[in-house]
C-alpha positions in Angstrom: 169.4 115.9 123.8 165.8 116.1 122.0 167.8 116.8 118.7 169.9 113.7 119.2 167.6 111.1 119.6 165.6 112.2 116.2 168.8 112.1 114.4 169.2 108.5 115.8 165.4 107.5 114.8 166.0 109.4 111.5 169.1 107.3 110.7 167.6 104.1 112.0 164.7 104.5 109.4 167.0 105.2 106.6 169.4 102.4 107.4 166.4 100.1 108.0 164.9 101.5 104.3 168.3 101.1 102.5 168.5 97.7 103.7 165.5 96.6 102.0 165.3 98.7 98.6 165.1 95.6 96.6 161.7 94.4 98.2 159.5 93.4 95.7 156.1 95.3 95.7 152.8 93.6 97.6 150.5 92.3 94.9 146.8 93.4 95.7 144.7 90.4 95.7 147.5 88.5 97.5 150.7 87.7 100.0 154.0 87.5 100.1 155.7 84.9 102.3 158.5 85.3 104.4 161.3 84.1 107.3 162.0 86.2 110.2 165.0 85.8 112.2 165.3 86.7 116.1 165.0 90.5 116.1 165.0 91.0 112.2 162.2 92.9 109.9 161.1 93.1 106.2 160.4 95.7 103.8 157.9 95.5 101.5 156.0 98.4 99.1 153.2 99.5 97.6 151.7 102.5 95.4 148.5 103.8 96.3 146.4 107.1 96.1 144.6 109.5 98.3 142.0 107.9 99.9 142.3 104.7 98.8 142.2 101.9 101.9 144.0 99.4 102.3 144.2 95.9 104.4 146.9 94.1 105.6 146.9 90.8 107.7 149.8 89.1 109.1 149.8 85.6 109.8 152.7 83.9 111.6 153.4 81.2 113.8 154.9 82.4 116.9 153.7 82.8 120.4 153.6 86.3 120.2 152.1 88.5 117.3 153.4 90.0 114.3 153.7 93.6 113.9 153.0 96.0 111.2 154.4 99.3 110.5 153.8 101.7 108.1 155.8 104.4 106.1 154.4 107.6 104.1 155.9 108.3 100.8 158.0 110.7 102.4 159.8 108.0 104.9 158.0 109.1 107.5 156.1 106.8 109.8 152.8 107.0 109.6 150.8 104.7 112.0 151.0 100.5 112.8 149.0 97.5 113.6 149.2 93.8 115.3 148.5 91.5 112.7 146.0 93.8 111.2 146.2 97.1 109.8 142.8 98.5 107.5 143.6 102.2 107.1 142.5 105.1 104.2 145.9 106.2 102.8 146.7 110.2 103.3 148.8 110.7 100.2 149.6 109.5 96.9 152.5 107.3 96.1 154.6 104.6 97.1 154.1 103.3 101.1 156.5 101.1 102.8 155.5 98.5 105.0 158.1 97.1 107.6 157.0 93.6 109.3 158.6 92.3 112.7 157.3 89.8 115.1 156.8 91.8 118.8 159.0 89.8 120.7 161.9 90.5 118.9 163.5 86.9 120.8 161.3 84.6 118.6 161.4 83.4 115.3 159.3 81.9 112.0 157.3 82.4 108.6 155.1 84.9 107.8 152.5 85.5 105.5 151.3 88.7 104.5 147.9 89.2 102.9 147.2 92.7 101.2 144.4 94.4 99.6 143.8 97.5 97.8 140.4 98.9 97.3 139.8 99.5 93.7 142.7 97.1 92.5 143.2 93.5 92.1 140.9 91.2 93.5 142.0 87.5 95.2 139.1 85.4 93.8 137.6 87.2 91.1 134.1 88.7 90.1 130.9 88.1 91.6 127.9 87.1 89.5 124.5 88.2 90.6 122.5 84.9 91.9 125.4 83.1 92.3 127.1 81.3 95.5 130.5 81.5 95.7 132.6 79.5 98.2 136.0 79.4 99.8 138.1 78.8 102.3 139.7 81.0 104.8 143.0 79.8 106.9 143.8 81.7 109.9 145.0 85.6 109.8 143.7 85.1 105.9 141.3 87.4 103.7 139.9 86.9 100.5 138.9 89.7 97.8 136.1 89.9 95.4 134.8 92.8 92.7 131.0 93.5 90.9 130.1 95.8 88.5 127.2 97.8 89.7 125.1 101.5 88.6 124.5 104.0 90.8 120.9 103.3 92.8 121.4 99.9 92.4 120.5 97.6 95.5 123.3 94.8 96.1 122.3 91.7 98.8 125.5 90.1 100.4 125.4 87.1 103.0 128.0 85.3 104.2 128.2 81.8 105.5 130.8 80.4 107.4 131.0 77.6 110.1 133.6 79.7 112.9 132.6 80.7 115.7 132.7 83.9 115.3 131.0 85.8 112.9 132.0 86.7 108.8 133.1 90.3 108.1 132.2 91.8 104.5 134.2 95.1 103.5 132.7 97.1 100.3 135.1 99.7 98.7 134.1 102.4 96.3 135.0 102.2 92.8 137.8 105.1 93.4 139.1 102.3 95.9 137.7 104.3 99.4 136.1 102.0 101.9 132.4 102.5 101.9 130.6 100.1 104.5 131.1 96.7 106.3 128.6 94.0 107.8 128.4 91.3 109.8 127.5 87.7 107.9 124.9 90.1 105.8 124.8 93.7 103.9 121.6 94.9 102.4 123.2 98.3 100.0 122.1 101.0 97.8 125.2 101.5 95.5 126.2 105.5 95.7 128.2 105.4 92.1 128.7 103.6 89.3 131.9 101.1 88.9 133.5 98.2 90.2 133.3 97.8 93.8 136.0 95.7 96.0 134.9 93.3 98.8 137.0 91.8 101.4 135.4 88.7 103.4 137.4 88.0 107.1 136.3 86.2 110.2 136.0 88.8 112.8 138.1 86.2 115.0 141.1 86.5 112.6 142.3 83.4 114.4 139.9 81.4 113.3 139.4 79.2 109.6 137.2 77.7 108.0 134.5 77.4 105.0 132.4 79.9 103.8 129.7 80.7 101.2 129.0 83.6 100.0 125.6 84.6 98.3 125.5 88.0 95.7 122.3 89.5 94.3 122.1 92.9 92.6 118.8 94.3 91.6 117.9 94.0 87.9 120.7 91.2 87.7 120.9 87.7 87.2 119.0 85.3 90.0 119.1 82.2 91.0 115.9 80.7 91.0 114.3 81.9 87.8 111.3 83.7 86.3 108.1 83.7 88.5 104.5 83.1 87.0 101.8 84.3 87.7 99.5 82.1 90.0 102.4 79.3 90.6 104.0 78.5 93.4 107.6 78.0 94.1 109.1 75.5 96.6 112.8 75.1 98.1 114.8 75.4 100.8 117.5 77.8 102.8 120.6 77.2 104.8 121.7 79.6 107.3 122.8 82.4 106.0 121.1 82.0 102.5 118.6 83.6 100.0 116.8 82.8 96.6 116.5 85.7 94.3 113.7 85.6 91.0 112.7 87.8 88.8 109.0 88.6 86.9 107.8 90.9 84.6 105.0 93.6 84.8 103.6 97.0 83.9 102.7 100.1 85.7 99.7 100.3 87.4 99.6 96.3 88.1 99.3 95.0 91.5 101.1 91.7 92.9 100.6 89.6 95.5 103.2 86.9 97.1 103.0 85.1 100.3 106.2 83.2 101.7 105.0 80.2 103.9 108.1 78.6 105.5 108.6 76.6 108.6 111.4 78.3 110.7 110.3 80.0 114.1 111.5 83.3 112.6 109.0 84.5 109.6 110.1 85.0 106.2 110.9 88.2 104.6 110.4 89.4 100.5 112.9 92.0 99.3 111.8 93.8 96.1 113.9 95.7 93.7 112.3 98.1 90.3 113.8 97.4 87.0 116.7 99.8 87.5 117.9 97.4 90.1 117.0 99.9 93.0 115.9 98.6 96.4 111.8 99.0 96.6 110.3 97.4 99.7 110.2 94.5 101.4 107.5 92.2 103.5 107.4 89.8 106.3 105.6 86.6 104.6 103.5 88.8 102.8 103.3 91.2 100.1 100.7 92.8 98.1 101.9 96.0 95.9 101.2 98.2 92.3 104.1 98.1 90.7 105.5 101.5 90.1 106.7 101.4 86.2 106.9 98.6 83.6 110.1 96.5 83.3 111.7 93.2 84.8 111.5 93.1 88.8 114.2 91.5 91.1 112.8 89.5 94.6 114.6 88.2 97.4 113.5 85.7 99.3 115.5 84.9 103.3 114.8 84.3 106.7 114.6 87.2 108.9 117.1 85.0 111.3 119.4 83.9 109.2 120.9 81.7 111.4 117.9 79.3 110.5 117.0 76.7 107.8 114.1 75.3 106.1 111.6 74.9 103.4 109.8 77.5 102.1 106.7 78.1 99.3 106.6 81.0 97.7 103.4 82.4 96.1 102.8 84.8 93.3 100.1 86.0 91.4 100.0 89.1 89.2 96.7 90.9 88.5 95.3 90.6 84.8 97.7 87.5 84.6 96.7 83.6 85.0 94.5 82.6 87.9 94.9 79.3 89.3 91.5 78.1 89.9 90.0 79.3 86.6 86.7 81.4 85.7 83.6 82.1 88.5 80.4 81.5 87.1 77.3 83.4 88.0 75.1 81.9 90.1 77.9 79.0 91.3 79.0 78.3 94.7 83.4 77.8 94.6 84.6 75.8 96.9 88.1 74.9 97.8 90.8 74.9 100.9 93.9 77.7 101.9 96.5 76.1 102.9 98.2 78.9 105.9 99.9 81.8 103.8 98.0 80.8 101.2 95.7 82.7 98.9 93.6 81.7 95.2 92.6 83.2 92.7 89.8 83.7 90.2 88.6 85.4 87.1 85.1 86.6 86.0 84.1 88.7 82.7 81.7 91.6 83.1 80.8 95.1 81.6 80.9 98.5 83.3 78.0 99.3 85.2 77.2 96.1 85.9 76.6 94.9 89.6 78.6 91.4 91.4 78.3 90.2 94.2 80.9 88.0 95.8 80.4 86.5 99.6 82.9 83.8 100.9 82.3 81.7 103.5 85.1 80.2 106.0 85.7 78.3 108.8 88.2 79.7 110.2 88.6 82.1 113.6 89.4 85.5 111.3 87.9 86.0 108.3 88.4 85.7 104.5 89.3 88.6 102.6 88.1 89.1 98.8 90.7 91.0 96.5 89.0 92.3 93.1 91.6 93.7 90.4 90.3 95.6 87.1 91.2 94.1 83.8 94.5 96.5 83.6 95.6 94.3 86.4 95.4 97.4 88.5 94.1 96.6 92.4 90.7 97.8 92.8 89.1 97.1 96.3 88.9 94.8 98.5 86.3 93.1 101.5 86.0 91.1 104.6 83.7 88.2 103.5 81.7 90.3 100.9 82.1 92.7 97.9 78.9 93.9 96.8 80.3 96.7 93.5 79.5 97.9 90.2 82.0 97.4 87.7 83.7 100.7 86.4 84.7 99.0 82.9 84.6 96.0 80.5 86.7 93.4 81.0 88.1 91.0 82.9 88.1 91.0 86.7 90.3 89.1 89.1 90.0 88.0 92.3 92.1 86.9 95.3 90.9 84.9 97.8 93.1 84.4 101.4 92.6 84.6 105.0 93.2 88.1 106.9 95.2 85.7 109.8 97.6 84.6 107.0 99.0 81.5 109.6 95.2 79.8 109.7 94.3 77.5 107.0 90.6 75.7 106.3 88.1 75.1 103.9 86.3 78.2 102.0 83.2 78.7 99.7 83.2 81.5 97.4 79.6 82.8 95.9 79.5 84.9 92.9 76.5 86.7 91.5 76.9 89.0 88.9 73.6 91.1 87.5 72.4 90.0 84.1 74.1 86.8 84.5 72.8 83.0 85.5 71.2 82.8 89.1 71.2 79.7 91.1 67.2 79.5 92.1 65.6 80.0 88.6 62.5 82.1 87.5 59.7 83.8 90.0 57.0 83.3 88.9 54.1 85.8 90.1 52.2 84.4 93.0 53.9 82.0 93.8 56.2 81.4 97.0 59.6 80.3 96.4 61.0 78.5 99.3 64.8 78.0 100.2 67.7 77.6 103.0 70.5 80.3 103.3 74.1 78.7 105.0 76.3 81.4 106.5 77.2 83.8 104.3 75.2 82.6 101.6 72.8 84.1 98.9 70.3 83.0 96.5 69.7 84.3 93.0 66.3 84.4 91.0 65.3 86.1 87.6 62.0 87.7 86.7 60.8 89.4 83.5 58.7 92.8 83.1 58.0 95.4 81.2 58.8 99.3 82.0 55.9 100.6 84.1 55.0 97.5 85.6 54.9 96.8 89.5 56.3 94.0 91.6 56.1 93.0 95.2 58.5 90.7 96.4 58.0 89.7 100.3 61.0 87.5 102.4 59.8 85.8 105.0 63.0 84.2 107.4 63.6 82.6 110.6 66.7 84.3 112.0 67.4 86.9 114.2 68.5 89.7 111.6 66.3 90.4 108.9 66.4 89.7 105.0 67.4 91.3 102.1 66.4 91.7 98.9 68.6 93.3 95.7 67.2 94.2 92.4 69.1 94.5 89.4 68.0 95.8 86.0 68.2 94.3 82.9 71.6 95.4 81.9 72.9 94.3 85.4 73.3 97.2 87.1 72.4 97.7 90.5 68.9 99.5 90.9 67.7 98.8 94.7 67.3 96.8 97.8 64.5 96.3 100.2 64.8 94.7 104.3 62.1 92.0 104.1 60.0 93.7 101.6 60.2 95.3 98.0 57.7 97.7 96.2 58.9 99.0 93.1 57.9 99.8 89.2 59.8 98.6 86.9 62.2 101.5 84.3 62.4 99.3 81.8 61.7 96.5 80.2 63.5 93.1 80.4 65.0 90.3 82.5 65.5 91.5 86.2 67.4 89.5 88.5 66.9 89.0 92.9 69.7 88.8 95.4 68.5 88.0 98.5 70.2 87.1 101.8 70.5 87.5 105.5 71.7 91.2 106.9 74.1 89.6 109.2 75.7 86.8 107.0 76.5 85.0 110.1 73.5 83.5 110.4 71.7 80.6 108.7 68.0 79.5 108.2 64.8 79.0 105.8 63.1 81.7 103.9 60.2 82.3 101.5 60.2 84.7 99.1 56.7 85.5 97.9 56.4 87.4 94.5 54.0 89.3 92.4 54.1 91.3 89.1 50.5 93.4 88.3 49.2 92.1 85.2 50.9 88.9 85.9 49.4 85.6 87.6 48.2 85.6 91.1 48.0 83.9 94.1 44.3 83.3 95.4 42.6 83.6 91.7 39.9 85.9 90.6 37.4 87.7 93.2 34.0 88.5 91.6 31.8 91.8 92.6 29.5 90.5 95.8 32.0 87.9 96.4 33.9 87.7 100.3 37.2 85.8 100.0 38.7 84.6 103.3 41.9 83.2 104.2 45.2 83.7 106.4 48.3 85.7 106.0 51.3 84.3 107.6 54.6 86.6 108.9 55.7 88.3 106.1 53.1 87.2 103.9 50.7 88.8 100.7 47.9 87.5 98.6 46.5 88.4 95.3 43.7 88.5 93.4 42.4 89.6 90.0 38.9 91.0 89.4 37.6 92.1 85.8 35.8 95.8 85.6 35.0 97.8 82.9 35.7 101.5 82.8 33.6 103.9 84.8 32.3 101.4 87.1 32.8 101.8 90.9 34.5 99.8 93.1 34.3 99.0 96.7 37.3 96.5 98.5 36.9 96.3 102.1 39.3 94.1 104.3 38.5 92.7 107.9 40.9 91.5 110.2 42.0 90.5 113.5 45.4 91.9 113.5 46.4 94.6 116.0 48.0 96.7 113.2 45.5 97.3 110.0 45.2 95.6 107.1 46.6 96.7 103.3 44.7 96.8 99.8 47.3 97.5 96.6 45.2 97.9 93.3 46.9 97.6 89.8 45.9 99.0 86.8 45.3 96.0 83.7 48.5 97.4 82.3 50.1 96.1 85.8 51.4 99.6 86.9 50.7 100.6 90.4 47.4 102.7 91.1 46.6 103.0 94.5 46.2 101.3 97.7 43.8 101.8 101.0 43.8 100.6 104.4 41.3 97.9 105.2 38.8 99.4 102.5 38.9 101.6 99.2 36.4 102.8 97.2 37.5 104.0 93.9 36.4 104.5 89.9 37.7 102.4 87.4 39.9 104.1 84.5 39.6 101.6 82.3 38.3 98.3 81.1 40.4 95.3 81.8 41.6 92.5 84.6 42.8 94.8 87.7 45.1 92.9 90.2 44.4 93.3 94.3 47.0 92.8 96.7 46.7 92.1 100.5 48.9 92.3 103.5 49.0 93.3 106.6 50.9 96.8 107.6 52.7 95.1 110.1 54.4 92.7 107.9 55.8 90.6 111.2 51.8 90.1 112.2 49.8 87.0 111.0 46.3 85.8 111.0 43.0 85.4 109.4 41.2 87.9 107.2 38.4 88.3 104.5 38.0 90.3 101.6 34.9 92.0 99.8 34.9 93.2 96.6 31.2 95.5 95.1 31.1 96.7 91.6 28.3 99.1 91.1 27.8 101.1 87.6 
């Protein structure tokens, strides 16, 4: 009996073949149309290759569904479908495809789409940065090829107005299906060649428009070339992206910020020259590029369902800045908008000593970006970089708030050793009076000679204490005192003062009192039998000269009414440091000349009166 019934189904299929062995051959890339009577069936063909796939859709216009089946090239039947068939071919040569509607009582046209992966294509090539747009009827397909390397990154996203979803098929260059996604497909391309693409509705019931936007790494874009320390402004539909493209060389560090007004965030895709995928950031990105060459970016949505405006921000270190040159000495002053960020430049030589503090208004804080002159990224702070500058050049900096969504007003302050200052010249015993804001410094210059001694005193009304920063001559960084500085100069020349409050938070008056031996001073000259009185405020000195002559004695003696004890500095007539007492010294002259005398009291934070004696005896 079992032999029976296979002779009956192997005569059926080879009467059913014979019938039809003038059907014309399916053309990849598109359909064949066709009338089915009650109970009838077409044969069609087609040639294909060992794992090749294949996809066939059926449409038709009865109430029940079209049907098809398959055929190796052997005649035997290999597998079917209901309106739908996508299937990797087991064999080379030529298949036959038999079509039927499933209630074999009903009646109509047909239309039946096919595709072959690695053959021809419906609608043509895609270009990189281009959209391209069709239509899709019901039970319908439509085919599409690029030309990609191996490595390469390709970005697909599909558009449509259904209510379902879009379907994207990708087929290997040997014509073998690779990978699908829904609406989008984000791909690193395995081999070199032409790859297939097949778009569908995953309701194959459903028609409509679609777009469909193509960007391959290291290809053509849409939007252009990005410059640095421009911004970029345009919009995206659902389902969209913007691609660009800028230049740059190894070692060089971007930044780009993507401000957009969709309840989502926005995302950055970037690709190397060789068109590979590299990394990717939500709103925000800030990288060293890896090698030199042209590099790809893609800007979407991370829902892609939304729309909106966007501005896109770039800046490339060692490239144009957008708010030009810092000056030593000079307060900046400007606004961020939110996912915003500027940028600066300043000249300098290695070894040298900046300072940069910014000031904000905002609940987080700023953050200060410094790139070296190759562009490369450097280091960074919250609120203040105080650094010394490893080579000659020019320096960049990036300005932008560490909660990228706030936006408000900013002042940058730049100080750079060697360089202008914004409170002039000390001038030795004299008190130089000023007002600090939040994060805020002042700048002054003084000039001496190597083996001289200065005393700089900072006197404040805040909480915290103050600071004071030396620099040398050549605008390196040499030292820093809290309150109070007692140093001898290395060399000769123009120094320059920093000084500001330890905790930049806070904000108040100050005087600086300052004193150079050799120099001017304070209270005048003291003669020998002479008693000097007067008052030391909080953090407070005076000065005196008195003229001796070699070999002579010298008695100083200093009453007060302080708890702590009070402080007697002597400088030779060269205006190097000698030696200092508490409340009285008694010492030989080594030379002839004008000495100078410094008081204070040990306790810098005390204040009151005091008096002071000087004898000279032969």
């Amino acid at each position: 009996m079992k032999k029976e019934i296979v002779k009956i189904l192997f005569f059926s299929v080879f009467f059913l073949l014979a019938c039809h062995v003038t059907a014309a051959t399916l053309p990849s890339g598109g359909s064949v149309s066709g009338y089915l009577t009650a109970g009838s069936t077409d044969l069609h063909s087609f040639s294909g290759n060992s794992g090749e796939t294949i996809t066939l859709i059926m449409d038709e216009t009865v109430s029940s569904y079209g049907q098809i089946v398959l055929y190796k090239p052997d005649g035997s039947y290999w597998t079917y479908g209901n309106n739908a068939l996508h299937v990797t071919l087991p064999g080379t040569g030529t298949y036959s495809v038999v079509v039927k509607f499933s209630s074999t009582a009903q009646y109509g046209n047909y239309q039946l789409h096919y595709q072959r992966g690695g053959d021809s294509v419906e609608n043509g090539s895609l270009a990189s940065g281009s959209v391209h747009t069709g239509h899709l009827d019901t039970w319908d397909m439509d085919s599409y090829t690029f030309s990609a390397a191996a490595g390469e990154t390709a970005t697909l996203i599909l558009d449509e107005a259904v209510s379902s979803y879009g379907q994207m098929y990708v087929y290997r260059p040997d014509g073998s299906y690779w990978t699908y996604g829904n609406n989008a497909l984000h791909i690193t391309l395995p081999v070199t060649g032409i790859y297939t693409v097949v778009v569908r509705y995953s309701a194959l019931a459903q028609n409509g428009d679609y777009s469909l936007h193509y960007v391959l790494g290291g290809d053509v874009v849409e939007n252009g070339e990005l410059l640095s320390a421009h911004s970029y402004s345009d919009s995206l539909t659902s389902y969209d992206m913007d691609s660009y493209r800028f230049d740059g060389v190894t070692g060089e560090t971007i930044t780009l910020t993507l401000d957009e007004n969709v309840s989502s965030y926005g995302q950055i895709y970037l690709y190397k020259p060789d068109g590979s995928y590299w990394t990717y950031g939500n709103n925000a990105l800030h990288v060293t590029l890896p090698e030199t060459g042209t590099y790809t970016l893609v800007v979407r949505f991370s829902a892609l369902t939304q729309n909106g405006d966007y501005l896109l921000r770039f800046y490339r270190g060692g490239q144009a800045v957008e708010k030009g040159s810092l000056i030593s000495g000079t307060n900046h002053s400007a606004t961020l908008a939110i996912y915003d960020f500027d940028s600066y430049t300043f000249s300098g030589n290695a070894g040298e000593t900046i300072t940069l503090l910014m000031d904000e208004t905002v609940s987080s804080y700023g953050q200060i970006f410094l790139y070296k002159p190759d562009g490369s990224y450097w280091t960074y702070g919250n609120n203040a970089l105080h650094v010394t500058l490893p080579e000659t050049g020019i320096y960049s900096v990036v300005v932008r708030y560490s909660a990228l969504t706030q936006n408000g007003d900013y002042t940058l302050r730049y100080m750079r050793g060697g360089d202008s200052v914004d409170s002039g010249s000390l001038t030795s015993g004299a008190t130089h009076t000023g007002s600090l804001s939040t994060y805020d410094l002042d700048s002054y210059t003084f000039s001496g000679n190597a083996g001289e001694t200065i005393t700089l005193i900072m006197n404040e009304s805040v909480s915290s204490y103050g600071q004071i920063f030396l620099y040398k001559p050549d605008g390196s960084y040499w030292t820093y005192g809290n309150n109070a500085v007692h140093v001898t100069l290395p060399v000769s020349g123009s120094y320059t003062v920093a000084i500001r409050f330890s905790s930049l938070v806070q904000y108040g008056n100050y005087e600086l009192h300052y004193v150079r031996g050799g120099d001017a001073v304070e209270k005048g000259s003291i003669s020998s039998g002479q008693t000097r009185s007067a008052t030391l405020d909080t953090y407070d000195m005076d000065s005196y000269t008195f003229s001796g002559i070699g070999g002579f004695t010298a008695s100083l003696s200093m009453s007060e009414s302080v708890s702590s004890y009070g402080q007697i500095f002597l400088y030779k007539p060269d205006g190097s440091y000698w030696t200092y007492g508490n409340n009285s010294k008694l010492v030989t002259l080594p030379v002839s000349g004008t000495y100078t005398v410094v008081v204070r009291f040990s306790s810098l934070a005390q204040q009151g009166p005091y008096s002071l004696s000087l004898g000279l005896t032969p």
